[in-house]
GUKEMI-966187 format. One record per residue (C-alpha): residue number from 1; residue in three letters; chain; x, y, z. Coordinates in nm, 3 decimals, m for minus. Example, Ala and Ser with C-alpha at 12.3 -4.5 7.8 and 13.67 -1.06 7.14 Angstrom:
<atoms>
tivex, pavo, kekol, x, y, z
1, ALA, A, 1.230, m0.450, 0.780;
2, SER, A, 1.367, m0.106, 0.714;
</atoms>
This chain:
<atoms>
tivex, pavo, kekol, x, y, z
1, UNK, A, 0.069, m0.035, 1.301;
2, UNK, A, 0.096, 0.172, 1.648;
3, UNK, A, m0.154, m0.072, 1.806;
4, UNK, A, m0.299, m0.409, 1.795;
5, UNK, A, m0.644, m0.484, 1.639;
6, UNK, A, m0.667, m0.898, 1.647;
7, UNK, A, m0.972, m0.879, 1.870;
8, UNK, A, m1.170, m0.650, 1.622;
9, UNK, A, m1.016, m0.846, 1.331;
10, UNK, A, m1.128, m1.170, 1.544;
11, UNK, A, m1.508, m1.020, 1.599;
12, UNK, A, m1.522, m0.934, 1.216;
13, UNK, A, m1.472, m1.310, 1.143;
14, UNK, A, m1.114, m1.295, 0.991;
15, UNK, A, m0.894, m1.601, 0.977;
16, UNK, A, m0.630, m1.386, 1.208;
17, UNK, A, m0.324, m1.589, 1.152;
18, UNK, A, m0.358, m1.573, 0.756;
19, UNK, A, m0.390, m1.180, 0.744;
20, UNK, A, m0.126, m1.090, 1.025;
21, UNK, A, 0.087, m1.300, 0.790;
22, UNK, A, m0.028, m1.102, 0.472;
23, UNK, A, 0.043, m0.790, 0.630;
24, UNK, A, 0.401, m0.920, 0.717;
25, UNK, A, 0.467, m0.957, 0.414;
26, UNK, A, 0.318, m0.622, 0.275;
27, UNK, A, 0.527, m0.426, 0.526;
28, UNK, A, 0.821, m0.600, 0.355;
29, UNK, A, 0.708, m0.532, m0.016;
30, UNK, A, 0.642, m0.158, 0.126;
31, UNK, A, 0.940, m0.114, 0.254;
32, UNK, A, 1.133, m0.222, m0.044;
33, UNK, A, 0.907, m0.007, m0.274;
34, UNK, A, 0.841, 0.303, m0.106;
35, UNK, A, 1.091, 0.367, 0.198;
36, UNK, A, 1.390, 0.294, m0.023;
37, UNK, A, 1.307, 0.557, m0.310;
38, UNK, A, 1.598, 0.843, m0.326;
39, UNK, A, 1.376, 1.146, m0.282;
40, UNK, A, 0.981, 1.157, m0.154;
41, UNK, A, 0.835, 1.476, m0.005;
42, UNK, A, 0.738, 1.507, 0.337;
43, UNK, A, 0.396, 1.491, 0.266;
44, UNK, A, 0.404, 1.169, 0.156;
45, UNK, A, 0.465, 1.029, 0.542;
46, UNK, A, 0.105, 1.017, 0.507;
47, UNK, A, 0.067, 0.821, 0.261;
48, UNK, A, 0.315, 0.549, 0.459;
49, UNK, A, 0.069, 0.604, 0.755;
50, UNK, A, m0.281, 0.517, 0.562;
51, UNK, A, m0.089, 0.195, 0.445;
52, UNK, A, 0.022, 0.071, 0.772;
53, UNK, A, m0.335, 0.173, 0.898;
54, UNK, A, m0.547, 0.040, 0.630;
55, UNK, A, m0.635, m0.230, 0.797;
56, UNK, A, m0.652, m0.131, 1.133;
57, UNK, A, m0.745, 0.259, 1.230;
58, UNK, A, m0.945, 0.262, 0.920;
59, UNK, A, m1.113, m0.017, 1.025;
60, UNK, A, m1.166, 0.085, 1.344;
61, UNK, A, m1.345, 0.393, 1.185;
62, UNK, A, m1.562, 0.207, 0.963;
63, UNK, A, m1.664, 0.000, 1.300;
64, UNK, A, m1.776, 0.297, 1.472;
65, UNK, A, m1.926, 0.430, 1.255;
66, UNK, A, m2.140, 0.140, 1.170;
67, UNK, A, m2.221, 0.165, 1.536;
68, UNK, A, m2.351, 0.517, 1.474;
69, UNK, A, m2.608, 0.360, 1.205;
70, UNK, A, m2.371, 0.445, 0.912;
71, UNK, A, m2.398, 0.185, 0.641;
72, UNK, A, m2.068, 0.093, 0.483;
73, UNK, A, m2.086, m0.028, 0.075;
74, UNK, A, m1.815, m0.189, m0.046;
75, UNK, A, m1.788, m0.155, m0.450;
76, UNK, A, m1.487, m0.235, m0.695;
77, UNK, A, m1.504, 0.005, m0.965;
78, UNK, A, m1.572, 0.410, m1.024;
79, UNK, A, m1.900, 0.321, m1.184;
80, UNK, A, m2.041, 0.352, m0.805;
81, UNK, A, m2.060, 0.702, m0.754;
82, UNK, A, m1.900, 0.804, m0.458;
83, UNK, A, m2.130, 1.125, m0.422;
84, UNK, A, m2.488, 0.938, m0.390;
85, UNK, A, m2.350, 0.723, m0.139;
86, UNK, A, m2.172, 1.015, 0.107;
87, UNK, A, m2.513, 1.234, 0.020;
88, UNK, A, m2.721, 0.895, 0.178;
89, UNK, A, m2.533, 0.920, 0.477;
90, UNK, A, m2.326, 0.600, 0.385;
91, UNK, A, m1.910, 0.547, 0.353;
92, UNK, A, m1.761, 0.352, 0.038;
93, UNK, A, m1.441, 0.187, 0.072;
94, UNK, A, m1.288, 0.021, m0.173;
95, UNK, A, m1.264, m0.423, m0.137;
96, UNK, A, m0.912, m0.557, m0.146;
97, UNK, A, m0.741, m0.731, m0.430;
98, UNK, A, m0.370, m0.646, m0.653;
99, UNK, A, m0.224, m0.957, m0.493;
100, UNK, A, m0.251, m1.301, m0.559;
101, UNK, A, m0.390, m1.487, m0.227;
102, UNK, A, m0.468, m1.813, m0.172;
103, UNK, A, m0.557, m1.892, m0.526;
104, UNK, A, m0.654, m2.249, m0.486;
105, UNK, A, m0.913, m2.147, m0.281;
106, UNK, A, m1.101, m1.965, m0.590;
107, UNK, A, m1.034, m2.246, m0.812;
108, UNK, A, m1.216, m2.475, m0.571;
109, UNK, A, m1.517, m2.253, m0.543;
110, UNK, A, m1.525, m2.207, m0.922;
111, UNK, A, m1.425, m2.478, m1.067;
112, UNK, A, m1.167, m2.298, m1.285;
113, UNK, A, m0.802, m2.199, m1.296;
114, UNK, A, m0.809, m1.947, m1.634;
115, UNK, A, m0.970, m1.654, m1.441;
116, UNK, A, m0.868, m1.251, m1.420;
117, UNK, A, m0.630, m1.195, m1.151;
118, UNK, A, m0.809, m0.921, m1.039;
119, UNK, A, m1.114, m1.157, m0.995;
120, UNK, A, m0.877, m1.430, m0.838;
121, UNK, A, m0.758, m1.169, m0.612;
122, UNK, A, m1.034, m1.030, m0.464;
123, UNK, A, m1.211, m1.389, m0.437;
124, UNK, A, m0.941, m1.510, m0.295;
125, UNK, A, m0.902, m1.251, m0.031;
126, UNK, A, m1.314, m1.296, 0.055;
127, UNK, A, m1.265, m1.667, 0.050;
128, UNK, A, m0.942, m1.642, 0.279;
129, UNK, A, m1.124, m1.434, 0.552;
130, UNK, A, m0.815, m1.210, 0.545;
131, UNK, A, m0.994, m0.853, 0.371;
132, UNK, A, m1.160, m0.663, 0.716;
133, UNK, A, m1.307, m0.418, 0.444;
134, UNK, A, m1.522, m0.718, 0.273;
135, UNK, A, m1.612, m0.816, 0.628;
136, UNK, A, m1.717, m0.459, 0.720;
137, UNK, A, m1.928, m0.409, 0.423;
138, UNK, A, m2.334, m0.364, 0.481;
139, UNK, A, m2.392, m0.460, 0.101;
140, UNK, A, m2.146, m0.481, m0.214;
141, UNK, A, m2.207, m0.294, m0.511;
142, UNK, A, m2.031, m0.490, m0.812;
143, UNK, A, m2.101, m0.327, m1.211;
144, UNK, A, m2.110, m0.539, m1.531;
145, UNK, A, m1.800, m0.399, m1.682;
146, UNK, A, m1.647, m0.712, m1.806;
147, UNK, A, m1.826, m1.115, m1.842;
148, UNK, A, m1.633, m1.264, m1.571;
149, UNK, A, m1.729, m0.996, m1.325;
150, UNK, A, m2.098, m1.046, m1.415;
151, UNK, A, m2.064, m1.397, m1.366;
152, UNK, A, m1.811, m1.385, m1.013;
153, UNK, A, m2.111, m1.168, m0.874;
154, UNK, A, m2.316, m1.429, m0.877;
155, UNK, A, m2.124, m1.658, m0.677;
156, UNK, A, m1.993, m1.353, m0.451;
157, UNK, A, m2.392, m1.292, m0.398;
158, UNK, A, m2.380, m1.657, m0.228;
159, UNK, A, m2.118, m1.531, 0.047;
160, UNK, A, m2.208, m1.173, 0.092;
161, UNK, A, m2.517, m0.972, m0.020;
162, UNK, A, m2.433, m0.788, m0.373;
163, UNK, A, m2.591, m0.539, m0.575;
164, UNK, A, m2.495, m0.540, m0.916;
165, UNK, A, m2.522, m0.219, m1.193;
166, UNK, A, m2.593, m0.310, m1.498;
167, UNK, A, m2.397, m0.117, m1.772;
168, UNK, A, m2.484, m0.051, m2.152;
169, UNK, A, m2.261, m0.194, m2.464;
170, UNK, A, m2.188, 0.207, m2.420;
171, UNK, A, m2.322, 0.546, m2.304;
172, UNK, A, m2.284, 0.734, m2.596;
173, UNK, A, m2.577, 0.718, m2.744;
174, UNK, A, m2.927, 0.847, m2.586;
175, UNK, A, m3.011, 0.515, m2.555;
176, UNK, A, m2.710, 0.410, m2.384;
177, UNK, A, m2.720, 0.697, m2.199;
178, UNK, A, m3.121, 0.651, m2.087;
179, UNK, A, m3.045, 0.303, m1.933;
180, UNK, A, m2.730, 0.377, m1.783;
181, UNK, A, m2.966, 0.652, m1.633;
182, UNK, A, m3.232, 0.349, m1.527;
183, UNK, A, m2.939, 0.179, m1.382;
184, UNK, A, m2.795, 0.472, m1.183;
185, UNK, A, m3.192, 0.527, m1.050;
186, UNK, A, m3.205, 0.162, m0.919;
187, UNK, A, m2.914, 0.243, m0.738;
188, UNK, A, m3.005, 0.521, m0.540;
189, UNK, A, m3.302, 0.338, m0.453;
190, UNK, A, m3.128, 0.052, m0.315;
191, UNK, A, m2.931, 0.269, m0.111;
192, UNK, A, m3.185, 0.492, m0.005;
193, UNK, A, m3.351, 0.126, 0.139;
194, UNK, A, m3.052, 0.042, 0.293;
195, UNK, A, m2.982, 0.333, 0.478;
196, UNK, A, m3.307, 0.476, 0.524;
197, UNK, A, m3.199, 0.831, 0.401;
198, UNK, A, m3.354, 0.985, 0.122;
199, UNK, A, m3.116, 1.157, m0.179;
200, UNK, A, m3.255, 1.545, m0.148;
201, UNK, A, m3.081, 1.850, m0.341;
202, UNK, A, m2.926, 1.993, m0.005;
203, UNK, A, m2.718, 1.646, 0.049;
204, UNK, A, m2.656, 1.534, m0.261;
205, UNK, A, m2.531, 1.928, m0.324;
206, UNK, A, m2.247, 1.837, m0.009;
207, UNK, A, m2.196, 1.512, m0.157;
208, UNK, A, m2.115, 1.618, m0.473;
209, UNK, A, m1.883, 1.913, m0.323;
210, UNK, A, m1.629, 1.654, m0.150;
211, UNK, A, m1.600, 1.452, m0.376;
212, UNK, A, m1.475, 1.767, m0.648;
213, UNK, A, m1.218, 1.860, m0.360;
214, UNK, A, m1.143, 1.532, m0.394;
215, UNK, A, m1.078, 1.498, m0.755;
216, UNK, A, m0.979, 1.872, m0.794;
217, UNK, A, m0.702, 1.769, m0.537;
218, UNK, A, m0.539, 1.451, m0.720;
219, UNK, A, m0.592, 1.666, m1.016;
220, UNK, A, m0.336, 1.930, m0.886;
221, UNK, A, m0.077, 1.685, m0.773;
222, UNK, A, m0.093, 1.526, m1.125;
223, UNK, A, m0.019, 1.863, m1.305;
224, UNK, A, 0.277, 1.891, m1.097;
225, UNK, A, 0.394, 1.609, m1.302;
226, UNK, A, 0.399, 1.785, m1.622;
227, UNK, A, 0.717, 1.971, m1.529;
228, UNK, A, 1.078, 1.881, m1.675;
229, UNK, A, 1.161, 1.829, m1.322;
230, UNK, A, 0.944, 1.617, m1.170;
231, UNK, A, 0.882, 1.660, m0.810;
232, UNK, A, 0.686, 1.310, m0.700;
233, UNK, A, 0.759, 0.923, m0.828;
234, UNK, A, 0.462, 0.771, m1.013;
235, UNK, A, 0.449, 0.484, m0.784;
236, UNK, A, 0.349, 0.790, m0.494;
237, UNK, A, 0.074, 0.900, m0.703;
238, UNK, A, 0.001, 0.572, m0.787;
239, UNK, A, m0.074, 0.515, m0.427;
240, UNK, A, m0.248, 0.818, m0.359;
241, UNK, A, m0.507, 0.749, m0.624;
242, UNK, A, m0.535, 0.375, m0.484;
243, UNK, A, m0.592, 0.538, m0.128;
244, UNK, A, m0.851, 0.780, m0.258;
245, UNK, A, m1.060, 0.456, m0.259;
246, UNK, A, m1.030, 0.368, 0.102;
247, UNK, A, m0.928, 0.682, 0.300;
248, UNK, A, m1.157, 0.906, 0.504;
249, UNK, A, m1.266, 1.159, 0.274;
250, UNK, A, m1.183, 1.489, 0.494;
251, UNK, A, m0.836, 1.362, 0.560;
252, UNK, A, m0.760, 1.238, 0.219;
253, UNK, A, m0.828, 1.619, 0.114;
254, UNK, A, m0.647, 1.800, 0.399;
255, UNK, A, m0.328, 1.593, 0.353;
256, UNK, A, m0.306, 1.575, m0.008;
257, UNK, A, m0.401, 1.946, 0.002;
258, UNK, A, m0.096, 2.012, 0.251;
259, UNK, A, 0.134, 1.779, 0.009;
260, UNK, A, 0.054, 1.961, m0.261;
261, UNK, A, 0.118, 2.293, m0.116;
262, UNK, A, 0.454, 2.172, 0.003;
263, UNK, A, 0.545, 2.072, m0.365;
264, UNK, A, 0.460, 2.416, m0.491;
265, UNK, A, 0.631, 2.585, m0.238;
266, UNK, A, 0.957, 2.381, m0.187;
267, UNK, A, 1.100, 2.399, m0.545;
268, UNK, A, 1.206, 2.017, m0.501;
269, UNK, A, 1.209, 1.766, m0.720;
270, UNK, A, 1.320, 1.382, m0.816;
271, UNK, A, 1.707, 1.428, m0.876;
272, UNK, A, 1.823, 1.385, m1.251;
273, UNK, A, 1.456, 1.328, m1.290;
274, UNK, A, 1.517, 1.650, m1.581;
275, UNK, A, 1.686, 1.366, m1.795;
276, UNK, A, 1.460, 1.068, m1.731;
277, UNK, A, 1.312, 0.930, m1.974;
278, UNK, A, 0.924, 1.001, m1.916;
279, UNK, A, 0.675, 0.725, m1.885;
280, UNK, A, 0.320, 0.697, m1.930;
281, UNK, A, 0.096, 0.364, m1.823;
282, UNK, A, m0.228, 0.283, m1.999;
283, UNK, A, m0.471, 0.026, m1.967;
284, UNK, A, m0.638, m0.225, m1.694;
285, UNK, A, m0.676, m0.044, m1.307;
286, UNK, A, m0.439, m0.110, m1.091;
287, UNK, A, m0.586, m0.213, m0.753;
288, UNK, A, m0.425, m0.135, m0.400;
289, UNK, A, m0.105, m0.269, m0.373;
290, UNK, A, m0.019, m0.325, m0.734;
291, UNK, A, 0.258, m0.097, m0.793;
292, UNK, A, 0.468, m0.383, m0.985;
293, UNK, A, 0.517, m0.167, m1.345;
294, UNK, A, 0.573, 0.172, m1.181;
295, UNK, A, 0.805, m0.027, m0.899;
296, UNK, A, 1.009, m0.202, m1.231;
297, UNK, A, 0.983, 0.123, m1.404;
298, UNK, A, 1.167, 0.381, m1.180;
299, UNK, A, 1.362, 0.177, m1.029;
300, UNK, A, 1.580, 0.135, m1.345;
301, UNK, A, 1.673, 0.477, m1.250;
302, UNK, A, 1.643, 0.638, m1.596;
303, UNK, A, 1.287, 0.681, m1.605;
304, UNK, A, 1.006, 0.821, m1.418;
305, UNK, A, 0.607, 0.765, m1.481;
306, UNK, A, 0.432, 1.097, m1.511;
307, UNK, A, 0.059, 0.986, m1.629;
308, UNK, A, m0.171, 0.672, m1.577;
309, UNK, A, m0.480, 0.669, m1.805;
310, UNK, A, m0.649, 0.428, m1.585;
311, UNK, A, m0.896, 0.391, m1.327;
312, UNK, A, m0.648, 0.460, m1.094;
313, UNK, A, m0.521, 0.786, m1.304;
314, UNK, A, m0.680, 1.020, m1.454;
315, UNK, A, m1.023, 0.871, m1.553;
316, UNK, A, m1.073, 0.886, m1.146;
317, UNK, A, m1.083, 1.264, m1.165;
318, UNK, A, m1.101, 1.417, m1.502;
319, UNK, A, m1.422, 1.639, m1.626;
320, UNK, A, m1.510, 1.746, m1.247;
321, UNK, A, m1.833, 1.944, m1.200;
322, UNK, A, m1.962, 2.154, m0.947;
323, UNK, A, m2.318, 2.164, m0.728;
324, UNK, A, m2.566, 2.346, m0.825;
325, UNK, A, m2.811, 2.305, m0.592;
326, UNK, A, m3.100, 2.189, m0.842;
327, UNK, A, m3.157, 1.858, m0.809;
328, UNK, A, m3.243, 1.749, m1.125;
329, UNK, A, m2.952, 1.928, m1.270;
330, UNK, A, m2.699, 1.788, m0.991;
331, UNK, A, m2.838, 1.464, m1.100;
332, UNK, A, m2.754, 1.500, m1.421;
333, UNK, A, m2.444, 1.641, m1.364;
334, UNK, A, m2.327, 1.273, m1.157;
335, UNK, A, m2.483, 1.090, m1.487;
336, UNK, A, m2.266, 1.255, m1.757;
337, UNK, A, m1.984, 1.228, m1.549;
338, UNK, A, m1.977, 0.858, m1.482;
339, UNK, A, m2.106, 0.796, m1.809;
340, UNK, A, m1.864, 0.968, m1.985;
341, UNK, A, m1.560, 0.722, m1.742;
342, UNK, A, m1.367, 0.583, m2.101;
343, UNK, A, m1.363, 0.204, m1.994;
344, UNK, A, m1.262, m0.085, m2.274;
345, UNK, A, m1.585, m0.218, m2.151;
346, UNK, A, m1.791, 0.023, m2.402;
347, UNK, A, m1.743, m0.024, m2.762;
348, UNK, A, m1.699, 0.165, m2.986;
349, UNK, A, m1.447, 0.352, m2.763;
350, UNK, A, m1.268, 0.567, m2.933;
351, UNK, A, m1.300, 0.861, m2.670;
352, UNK, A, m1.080, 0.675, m2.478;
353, UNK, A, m0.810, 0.615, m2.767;
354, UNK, A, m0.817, 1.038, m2.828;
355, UNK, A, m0.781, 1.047, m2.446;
356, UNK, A, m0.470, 0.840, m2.436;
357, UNK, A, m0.299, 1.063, m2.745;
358, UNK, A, m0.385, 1.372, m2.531;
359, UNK, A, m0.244, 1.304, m2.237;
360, UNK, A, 0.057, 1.168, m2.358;
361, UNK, A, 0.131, 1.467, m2.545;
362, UNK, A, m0.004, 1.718, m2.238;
363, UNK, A, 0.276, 1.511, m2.012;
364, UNK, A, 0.557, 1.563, m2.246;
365, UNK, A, 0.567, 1.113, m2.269;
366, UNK, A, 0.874, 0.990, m2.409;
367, UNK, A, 0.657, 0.659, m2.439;
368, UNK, A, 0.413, 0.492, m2.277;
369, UNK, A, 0.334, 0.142, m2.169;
370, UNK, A, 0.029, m0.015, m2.256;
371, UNK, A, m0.044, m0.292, m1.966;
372, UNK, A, m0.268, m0.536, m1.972;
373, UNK, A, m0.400, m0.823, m1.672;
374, UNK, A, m0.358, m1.189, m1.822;
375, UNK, A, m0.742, m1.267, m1.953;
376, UNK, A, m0.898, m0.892, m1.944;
377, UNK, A, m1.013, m0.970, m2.368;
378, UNK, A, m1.179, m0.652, m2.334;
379, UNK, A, m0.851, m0.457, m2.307;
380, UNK, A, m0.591, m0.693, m2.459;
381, UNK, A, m0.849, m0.652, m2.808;
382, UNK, A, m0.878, m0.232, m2.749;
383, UNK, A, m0.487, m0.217, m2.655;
384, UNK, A, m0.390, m0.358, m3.041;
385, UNK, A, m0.601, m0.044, m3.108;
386, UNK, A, m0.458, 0.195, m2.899;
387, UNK, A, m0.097, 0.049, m2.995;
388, UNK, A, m0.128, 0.135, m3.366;
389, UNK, A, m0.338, 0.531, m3.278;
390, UNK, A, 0.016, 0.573, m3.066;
391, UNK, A, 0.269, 0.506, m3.379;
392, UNK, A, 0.051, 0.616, m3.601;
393, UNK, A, 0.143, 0.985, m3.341;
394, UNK, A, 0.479, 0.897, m3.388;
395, UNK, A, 0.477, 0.805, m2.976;
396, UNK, A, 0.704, 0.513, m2.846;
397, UNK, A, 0.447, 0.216, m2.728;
398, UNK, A, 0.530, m0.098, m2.514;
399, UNK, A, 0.258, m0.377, m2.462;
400, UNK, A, 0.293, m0.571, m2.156;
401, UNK, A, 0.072, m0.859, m2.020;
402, UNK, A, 0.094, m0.967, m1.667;
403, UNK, A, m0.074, m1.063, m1.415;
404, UNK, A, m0.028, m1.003, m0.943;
405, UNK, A, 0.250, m1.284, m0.940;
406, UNK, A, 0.630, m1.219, m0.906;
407, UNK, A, 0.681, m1.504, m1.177;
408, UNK, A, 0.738, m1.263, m1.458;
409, UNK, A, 0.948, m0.990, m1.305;
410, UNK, A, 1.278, m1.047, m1.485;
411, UNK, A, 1.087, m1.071, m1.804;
412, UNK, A, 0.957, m0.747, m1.763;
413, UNK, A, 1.211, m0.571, m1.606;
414, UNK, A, 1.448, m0.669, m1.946;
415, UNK, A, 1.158, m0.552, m2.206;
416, UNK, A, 1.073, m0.248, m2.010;
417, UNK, A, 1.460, m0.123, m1.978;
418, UNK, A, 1.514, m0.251, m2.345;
419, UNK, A, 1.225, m0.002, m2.411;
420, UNK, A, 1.370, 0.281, m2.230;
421, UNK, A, 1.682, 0.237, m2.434;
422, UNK, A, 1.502, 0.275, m2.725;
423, UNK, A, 1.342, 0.631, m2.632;
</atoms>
């Protein structure tokens, strides 16, 4: 971090002392990670730069504009759709969690210790005063994709104002689909309320526009992937898609425009990544900065993850669409789209399963992991499924369950290289 931000961190309401020890210890865990990787382009100094900014520039940027009457909403999942917000005249960041913080703190406030990590996480982090992206926030939008979310929003709701989307059992059918519609409605009226901007076909047109560069953009570095030599580590477009939840927009398009450019042009690639064995990860998102299966993963040295079917993969920017300028049709348009987001939330699901088959085969996977986050029922029950679709393909599956803690590391660094062995 190039300069120091505890007085804005101080006038936010942080507990200063707590996060400037978090982010010692990130810089650390970064450093091990990332810097020490054999090959990484160029490009991907930017990516180290967002990171050691996150919490400061980025910050800073979010303050200012705040002071220019933007209204910041802070939201955990892709059911928030990024375009109505940028089309209101509004900036969503992503709220911060993939770490275990402070953990007793959550337990107090709820009364339990058997709770989602991710849940624990990002409690824990609100609860600690230590996430300036909670503290910037002008309202929280949370979505009912799991019971322990619906239930943490109401206690979040005590500490900071939050908005919560109701989702159907699934979108599939035109009933589904009708109140998922309802839902998305609500939504832009709350917004529209909060930022006193009204959704018209002219913004909502723009809106729609950056976020497809956005998607069409991560798109392209993925397909890079999908050659024998593969030019980028997972855990790099791991982070990329985790950043594409916090980063400003414009930038996150320029630079991951320019590092995709340099890929096609520079002919480089992972070395002796042509005999890896190649890895695909499905199941539970992993938030910003869980990189613990991709870390274990590559750094065995005889692998390298080339596809995520996760919230943080592919479901982020698969079936992209275009403006057309017609409201009602751009409308639409955002609808389908995040209705059609393959989450173990819905049931049945089997879009999701044919998904996973897909893309393993479109990556060339050797196998593919099927993680799950210690008590996330919704995907430990669908990953049993997705397990037997993958043998039943004749493709190599591993399940893991885990959780943010470094507890089980050796554990799963022995299953996942026994599992490499095995491809």
């Amino acid at each position: 971090m190039a300069k120091t931000y505890e007085k804005m961190w101080r006038e936010l309401g942080m507990d200063v002392e707590k996060h400037c020890k978090l982010l010692s210890a990130l810089t650390v865990a970064y450093s091990d990670i990332y810097l020490s990787q054999i090959y990484r382009p160029e490009g991907t100094g930017y990516l180290d730069f967002v990171v050691s900014e996150a919490h400061g520039l980025r910050i800073e940027e979010l303050i200012n504009a705040k002071k220019d009457g933007k209204k910041i909403i802070g939201s955990f999942c892709l059911y928030v759709p990024e375009e109505i917000i940028i089309a209101l005249g509004a900036i969503g960041v992503g709220l911060c969690g993939g770490i275990d913080f402070e953990p007793e703190n959550v337990h107090s406030f709820t009364g339990s210790r058997n709770i989602c990590p991710l849940i624990q996480s990002f409690m824990g982090f609100k609860l600690s005063g230590v996430c300036p992206y909670f503290e910037a926030a002008d309202l929280l939008v949370g979505e009912t994709t799991c019971d322990g979310k619906k239930k943490i929003y109401e206690r979040l709701n005590e500490l900071q104002e939050t908005y919560v989307v109701n989702l159907p059992p699934n979108c599939s059918s035109d009933t589904g689909y009708e109140y998922f519609k309802k839902e998305m409605g609500k939504l832009i009226h709350k917004l529209e309320d909060l930022t006193g901007n009204k959704l018209t076909a002219e913004n909502l047109a723009s809106g729609i526009e950056k976020v497809n560069q956005k998607r069409k953009t991560i798109e392209k570095l993925y397909s890079f992937r999908k050659n024998k030599k593969v030019p980028i580590s997972g855990k790099d477009v791991l982070l990329v898609s985790q950043l594409a939840f916090y980063e400003d927009i414009d930038r996150f398009n320029e630079k991951i425009g320019e590092l995709n450019e340099e890929i096609e042009s520079s002919g480089k690639y992972i070395p002796g990544s042509e005999s890896m064995k190649r890895i695909m990860i499905t199941g539970t998102p992993m938030a910003l900065p869980n990189w613990k299966i991709h870390h274990i993963a590559e750094s065995t040295d005889e692998a390298v993850v080339v596809c995520e079917e996760t919230c943080t993969g592919t479901r982020y920017f698969e079936n992209s669409f275009s403006a057309t300028g017609d409201m009602d049709k751009d409308l639409n348009n955002v609808f389908r789209h995040y209705s059609s987001i393959n989450c173990a939330c819905f049931t049945p699901n089997p879009e999701r399963i044919d998904d996973i088959i897909r893309l393993a085969k479109e990556y060339s996977a050797d196998g593919v992991i099927v993680n799950n986050l210690l008590f996330c029922t919704d995907y430990a029950l669908e990953n049993s499924i997705v397990e037997k679709r993958l043998n039943e393909a004749g493709i190599p599956a591993l399940r893991l369950e885990t959780d943010y803690s470094v507890s089980d590391t050796e554990t799963i660094k022995t299953r996942i290289e026994a599992f490499i062995e095995t491809l």
